[in-house]
Structures are given as C-alpha cells and as structure tokens.
C-alpha positions in Angstrom: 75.1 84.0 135.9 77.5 82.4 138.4 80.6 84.2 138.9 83.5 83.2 141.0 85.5 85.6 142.7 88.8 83.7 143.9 91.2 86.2 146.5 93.6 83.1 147.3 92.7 80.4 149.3 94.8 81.9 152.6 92.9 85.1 152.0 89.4 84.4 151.3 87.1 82.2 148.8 83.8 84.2 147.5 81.4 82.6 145.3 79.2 85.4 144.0 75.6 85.2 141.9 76.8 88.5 139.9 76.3 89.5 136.4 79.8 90.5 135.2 78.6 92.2 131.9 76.5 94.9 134.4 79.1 95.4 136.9 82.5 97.7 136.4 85.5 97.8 139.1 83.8 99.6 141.6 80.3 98.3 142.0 82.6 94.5 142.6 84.5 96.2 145.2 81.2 97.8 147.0 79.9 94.2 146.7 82.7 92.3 148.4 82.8 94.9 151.2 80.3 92.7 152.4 82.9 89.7 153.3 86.0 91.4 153.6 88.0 94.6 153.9 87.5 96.5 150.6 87.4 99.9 149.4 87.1 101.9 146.5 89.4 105.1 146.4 90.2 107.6 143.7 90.5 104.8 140.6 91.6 101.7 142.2 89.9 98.9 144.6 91.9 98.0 147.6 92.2 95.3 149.7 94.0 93.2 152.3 95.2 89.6 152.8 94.3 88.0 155.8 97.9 86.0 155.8 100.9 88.2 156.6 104.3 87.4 155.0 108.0 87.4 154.7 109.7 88.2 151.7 114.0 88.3 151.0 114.3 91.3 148.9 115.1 89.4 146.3 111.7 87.5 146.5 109.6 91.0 147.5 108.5 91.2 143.5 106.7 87.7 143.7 104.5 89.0 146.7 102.6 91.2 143.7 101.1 87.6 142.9 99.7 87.1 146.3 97.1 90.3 145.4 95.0 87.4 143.2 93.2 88.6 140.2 89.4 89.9 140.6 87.4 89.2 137.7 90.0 90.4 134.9 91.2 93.2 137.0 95.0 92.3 137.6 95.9 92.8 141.2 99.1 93.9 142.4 100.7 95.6 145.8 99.3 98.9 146.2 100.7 102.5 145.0 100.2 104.7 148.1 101.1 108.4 146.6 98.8 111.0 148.7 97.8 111.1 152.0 94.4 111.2 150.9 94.6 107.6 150.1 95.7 106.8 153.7 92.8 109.2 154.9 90.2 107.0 152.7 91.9 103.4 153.2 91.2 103.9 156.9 87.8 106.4 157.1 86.9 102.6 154.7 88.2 100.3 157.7 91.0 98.7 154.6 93.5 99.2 156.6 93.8 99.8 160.8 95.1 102.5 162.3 97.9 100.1 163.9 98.7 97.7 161.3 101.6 97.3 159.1 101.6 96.3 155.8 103.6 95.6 152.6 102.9 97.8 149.7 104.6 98.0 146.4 107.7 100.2 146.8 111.2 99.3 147.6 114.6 100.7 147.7 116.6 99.9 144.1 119.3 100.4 144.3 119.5 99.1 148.2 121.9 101.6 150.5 125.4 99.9 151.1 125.0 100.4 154.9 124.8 96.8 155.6 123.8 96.1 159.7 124.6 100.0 160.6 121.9 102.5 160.9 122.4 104.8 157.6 122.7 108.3 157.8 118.8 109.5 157.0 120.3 111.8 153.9 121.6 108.5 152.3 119.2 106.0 153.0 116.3 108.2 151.6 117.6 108.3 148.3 116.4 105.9 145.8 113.2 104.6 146.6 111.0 103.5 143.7 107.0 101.9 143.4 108.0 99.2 141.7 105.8 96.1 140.0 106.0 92.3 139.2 108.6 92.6 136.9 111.1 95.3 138.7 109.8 98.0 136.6 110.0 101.1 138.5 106.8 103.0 138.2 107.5 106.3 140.0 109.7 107.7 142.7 107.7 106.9 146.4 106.3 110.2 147.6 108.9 111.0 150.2 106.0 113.2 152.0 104.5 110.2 153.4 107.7 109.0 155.4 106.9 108.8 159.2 108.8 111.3 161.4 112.4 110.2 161.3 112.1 107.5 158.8 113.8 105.7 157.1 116.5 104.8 159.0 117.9 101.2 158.3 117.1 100.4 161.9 116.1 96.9 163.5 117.1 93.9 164.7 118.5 92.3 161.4 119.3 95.2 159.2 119.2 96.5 156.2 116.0 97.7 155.9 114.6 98.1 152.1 111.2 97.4 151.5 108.4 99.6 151.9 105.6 99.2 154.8 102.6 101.3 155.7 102.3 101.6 159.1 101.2 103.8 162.1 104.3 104.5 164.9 103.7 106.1 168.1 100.7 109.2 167.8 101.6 109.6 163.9 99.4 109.2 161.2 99.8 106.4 159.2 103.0 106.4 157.0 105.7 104.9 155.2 108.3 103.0 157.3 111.4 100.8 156.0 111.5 97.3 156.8 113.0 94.3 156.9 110.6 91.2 155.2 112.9 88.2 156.2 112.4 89.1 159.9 108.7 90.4 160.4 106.1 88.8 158.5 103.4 91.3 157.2 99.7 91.4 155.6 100.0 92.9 151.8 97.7 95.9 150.8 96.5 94.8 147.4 95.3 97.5 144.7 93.0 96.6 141.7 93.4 99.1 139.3 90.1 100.2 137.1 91.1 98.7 133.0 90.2 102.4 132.4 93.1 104.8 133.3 92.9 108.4 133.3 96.1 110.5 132.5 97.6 112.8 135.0 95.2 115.6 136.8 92.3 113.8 135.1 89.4 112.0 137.2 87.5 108.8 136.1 83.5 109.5 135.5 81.7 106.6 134.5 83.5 105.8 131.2 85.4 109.5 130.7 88.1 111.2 131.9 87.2 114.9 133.3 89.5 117.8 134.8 88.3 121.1 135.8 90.6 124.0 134.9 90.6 127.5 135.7 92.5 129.1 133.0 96.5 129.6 132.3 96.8 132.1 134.6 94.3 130.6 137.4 91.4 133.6 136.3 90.0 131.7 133.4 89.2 131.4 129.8 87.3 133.0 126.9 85.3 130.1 125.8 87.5 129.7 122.6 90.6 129.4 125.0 89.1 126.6 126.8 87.9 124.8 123.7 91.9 124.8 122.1 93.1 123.9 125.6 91.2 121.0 126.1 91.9 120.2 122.4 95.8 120.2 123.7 94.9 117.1 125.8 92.9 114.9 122.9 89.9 116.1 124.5 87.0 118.4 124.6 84.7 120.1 126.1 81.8 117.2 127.2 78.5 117.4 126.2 75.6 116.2 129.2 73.2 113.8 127.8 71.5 112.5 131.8 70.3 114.0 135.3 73.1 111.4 136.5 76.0 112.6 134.2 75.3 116.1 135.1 74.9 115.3 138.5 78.1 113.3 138.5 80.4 115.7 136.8 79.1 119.1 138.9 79.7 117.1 141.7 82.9 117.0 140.6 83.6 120.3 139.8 81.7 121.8 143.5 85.0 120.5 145.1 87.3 122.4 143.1 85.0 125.2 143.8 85.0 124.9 147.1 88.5 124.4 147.7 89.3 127.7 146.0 86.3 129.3 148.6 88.1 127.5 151.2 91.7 129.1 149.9 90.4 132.9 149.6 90.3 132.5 145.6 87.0 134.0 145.1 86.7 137.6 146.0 83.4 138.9 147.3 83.6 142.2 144.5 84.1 140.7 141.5 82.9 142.0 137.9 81.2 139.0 137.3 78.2 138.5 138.9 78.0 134.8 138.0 81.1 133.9 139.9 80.1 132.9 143.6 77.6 130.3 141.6 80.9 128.4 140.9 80.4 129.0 136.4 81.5 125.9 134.3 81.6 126.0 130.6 81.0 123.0 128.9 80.1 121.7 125.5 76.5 123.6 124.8 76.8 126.4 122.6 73.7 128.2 120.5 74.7 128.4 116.8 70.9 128.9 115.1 69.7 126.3 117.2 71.3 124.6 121.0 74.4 122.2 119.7 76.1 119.8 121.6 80.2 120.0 121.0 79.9 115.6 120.7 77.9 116.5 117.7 75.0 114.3 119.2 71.4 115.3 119.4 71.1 118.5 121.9 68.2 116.1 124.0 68.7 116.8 127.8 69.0 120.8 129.4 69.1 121.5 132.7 68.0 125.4 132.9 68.2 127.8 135.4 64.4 130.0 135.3 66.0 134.1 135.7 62.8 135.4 136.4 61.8 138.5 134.3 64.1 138.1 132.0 61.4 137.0 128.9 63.5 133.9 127.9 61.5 131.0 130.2 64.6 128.5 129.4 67.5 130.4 129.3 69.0 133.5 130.9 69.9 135.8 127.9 69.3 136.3 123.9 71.0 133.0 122.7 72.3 134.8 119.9 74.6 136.8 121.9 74.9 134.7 124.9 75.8 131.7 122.8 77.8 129.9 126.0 76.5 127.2 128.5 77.7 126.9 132.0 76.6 124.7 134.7 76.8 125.9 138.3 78.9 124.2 140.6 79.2 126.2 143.9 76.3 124.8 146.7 75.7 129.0 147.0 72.2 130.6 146.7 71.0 133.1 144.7 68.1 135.0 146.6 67.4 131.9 148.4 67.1 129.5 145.4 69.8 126.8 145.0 71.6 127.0 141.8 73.8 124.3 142.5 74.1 121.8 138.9 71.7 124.1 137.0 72.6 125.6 133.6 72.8 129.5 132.6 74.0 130.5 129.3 75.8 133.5 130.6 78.3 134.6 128.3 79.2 136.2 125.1 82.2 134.8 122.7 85.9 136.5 123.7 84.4 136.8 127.1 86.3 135.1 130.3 84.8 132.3 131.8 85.7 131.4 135.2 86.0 127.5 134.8 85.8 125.5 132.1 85.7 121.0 132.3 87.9 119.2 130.0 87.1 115.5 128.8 89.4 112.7 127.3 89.5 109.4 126.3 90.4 106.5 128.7 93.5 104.5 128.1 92.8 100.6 128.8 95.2 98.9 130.9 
C-alpha cells in the first residue's frame, strides 16, 4: 500500500510505496537512507533537519517537535550517551565531522554566571537529557565534553543548551551554546516502540545480554538459569539459521573484547573455552528440550569426530547442557564459530551464558 512518510516540509517530503505491516524501525531507516541522511545505531534511527534553528532556552523544548513523527515512531532530539554513537553517526555520514547541532540536553537549572565566563567546576554541574515536556531523562555523559568545555563563553552569553560539535583536531563532542545567537540543524532520534532495559541488546523482537558469571569466570548452568530468572527472563531457546546467527553474532563481540582485554588465558582447564562456550536454553532431559517449552525443531551441531555420537559431542545423559560457540577460533582447522556442543555436566561452570527478556513498548 501507499505509505507516506512526512519529515517536515523544511526538512524533506517522502512519499514511499512501503508495506508498513512488513517493515519495523530499522528496515524504514535503511530505506530512507536513500533520500537523506539516516542511520540506524544501537536501538534508535537518527537523522538530521536540513533547516538549522534558533531557540530562547525557554523555547529549546518545542524544537523536540521539529524531529516529525516517522510512521508511529515519535521523534524527538537525540540522546547522545557513548562515544560509540558519535563513532557510528559519522562512519553513517548522519552527521559531519564539522557540523554542529542541537541535541536533547540542556543545563536545568541554568548557572547564575550571566555574560561572564563561569568557572568550568560550576558550569559543569547540572546538565540533564531532557524531553518535550522538561522531564529530565538522565544526567549528560560528562565524558563526551570537548577539551575545555563548557565554559559559558561567546558573544552573547550564557550558554545552556547542548550542541554536538567538532572544535579544532577533536573528535566530535559536546559543546555549550547559545540558540538565540547561532542558528543550528537538530539531530533527531526515533526510538524503536520496543525498548530494552539497561545492558540488554534488541534482537529482532527480544532482548539478549551475554553474561559471564558474578564473579566474571562463569556459571554452573543452574546459576545462569536463576540469574536470568532475576531479570524476568530466561535462557532463549533457537528456533532459525537467522536467530542463531543473529544472537552468536552477538555474543562473538563480547568474546572478542575479552581476547582483546587478556581475559582468556591460553592454559585453561577447560578445553572448550577459546571456542567462546554459550549456554543457552537446550538441555537433554530423556529427550532434547527447549527451556520456551516449544517443540525442540532446529539444532545446529558441531560433528566431534570419533566420538560415536554423529549429532552431539558427549552421552546426553551426562552432558545434558547446550552451548553455542561464539569465538571466530578454529579447532584443527575447522571453524566452530555459531555451532552447538553439548559440553557440560550439571554443577559444572560454564564460561558464558545469554539471558533473554521481554521488550517494554514505548
């Protein structure tokens, strides 16, 4: 069917042949990255207006309504919280290396320092992410202040909104402005309806976080089981080449950030651990079981040659526990990588185990 797509008649007019009920957040962003500046990053589509603004600071929260809706997803000025958004915003071309733009933080309370430059242990304090309504929705990650900033300088001080910006040889940053003076573009985020809590990832409809155990050396399958239980979730079952793909894929960068961080020692006990072990929701109780109670219909099996079990690695009856491997490794030259093994024995540790939850809708 016909579906308009309307990002404010300054900005831009799209009028797309797209079939709403097959498309979610991101595949709408991919799409209209072919007639503007979009991208897709962590959970959230991204985007900029092509008209640049000023705002009093008293008017700054009605620039939220300039970031149009996209097909039900309610736009607003962007949340900038890691550096690895900024990385992705300009590796996607969103943003430019030398622009400037509004995002959605401010300072609320504003400093008292009126036309003076403020002393940078004052002015610092009490900057918020704030939305339409003034709610405050986080302290601003104070990390990504350019060198020096904020400072309450310019022409026609103070200085208490929020731009993202690029000064001298820096990296993009955060910068305090002043919006009756200089007119900027906004950086407008869509947030997915589908929100994940804290330290959990969006999958397709699911929320997933890879864990390593309490103490960062893992869990007995039990363990991991209760903790994920602690968040309202579980351990997921894998139903699809894709969802397995999808969620090792996941899981290989956790792996190879702790490679990358010396977390993996070369002589360890466990024999399984350079292949990057993930226990998930597959355990052998008389017959294969999914922990989603569904029908055990997909396996992904890693052949152990000689070992008299042409499916699986060991006895099932003893070796009741199902891993996936998520380290891009070897073993004796064949690849392992998003293959299953079921490896170990009840009460014994597991290096990694997957959690999954529920997503809230927005």
């Amino acid at each position: 069917m016909l579906l308009q797509v309307w990002l404010l008649a300054s900005w831009i007019s799209i009028v797309v042949a797209y079939n709403a009920l097959d498309t979610v957040l991101e595949k709408k962003c991919n799409f209209l990255r072919t007639r503007t500046r979009t991208g897709f990053v962590g959970n959230s589509c991204f985007a900029c207006t092509k008209e640049a603004y000023n705002t009093s600071l008293k008017d700054w929260p009605t620039l939220h309504k300039k970031c149009v809706d996209i097909n039900g997803y309610k736009g607003r000025m962007a949340f900038i919280r890691t550096e690895e958004q900024i990385e992705e915003l300009v590796k996607l071309k969103v943003v430019k290396e030398h622009g400037r733009y509004y995002i959605g933080a401010k300072q609320d309370p504003p400093s008292d320092c009126g036309a003076q430059l403020c002393k940078r242990n004052k002015h610092i304090l009490s900057w918020f992410y704030m939305d339409e309504s003034g709610q405050k929705q986080g302290e601003l990650n104070a990390n990504l202040w350019l060198r020096n900033e904020p400072n309450n300088q310019g022409d026609t001080p103070p200085e208490n909104v929020v731009t993202l910006e690029q000064l001298d040889q820096n990296k993009l940053g955060f910068n305090d402005a002043n919006g009756q003076q200089q007119p900027f573009p906004i950086l407008c985020e869509y947030p997915n309806i589908l929100q994940c809590s804290d330290r959990y990832t969006l999958i397709g409809n699911k929320c997933y976080q890879v864990k390593f155990g309490a103490d960062g050396v893992g869990a007995t399958p039990k363990q991991a089981e209760e903790d994920c239980q602690k968040d309202g979730g579980r351990l997921p079952s894998i139903h699809s080449d894709k969802q397995n793909t999808l969620i090792a894929d996941f899981a290989r960068k956790f792996w190879d950030k702790r490679e990358k961080d010396g977390l993996i020692p070369k002589d360890s006990a466990d024999p399984w651990l350079q292949h990057g072990p993930v226990l998930f929701g597959l355990k052998f109780d008389d017959e294969w079981k999914n922990f989603d109670k569904s029908l055990a219909d997909y396996f992904r099996w890693f052949y152990l040659e000689g070992k008299g079990h042409p499916n699986v690695a060991f006895p099932p009856a003893e070796y009741k526990h199902t891993v996936f491997f998520a380290a891009t490794n070897g073993n004796n030259g064949v690849a392992t990588f998003a293959y299953w093994a079921n490896v170990y024995k009840d009460g014994q540790d597991v290096p990694s185990y997957i959690c999954e939850v529920d997503p809230t809708i927005e």
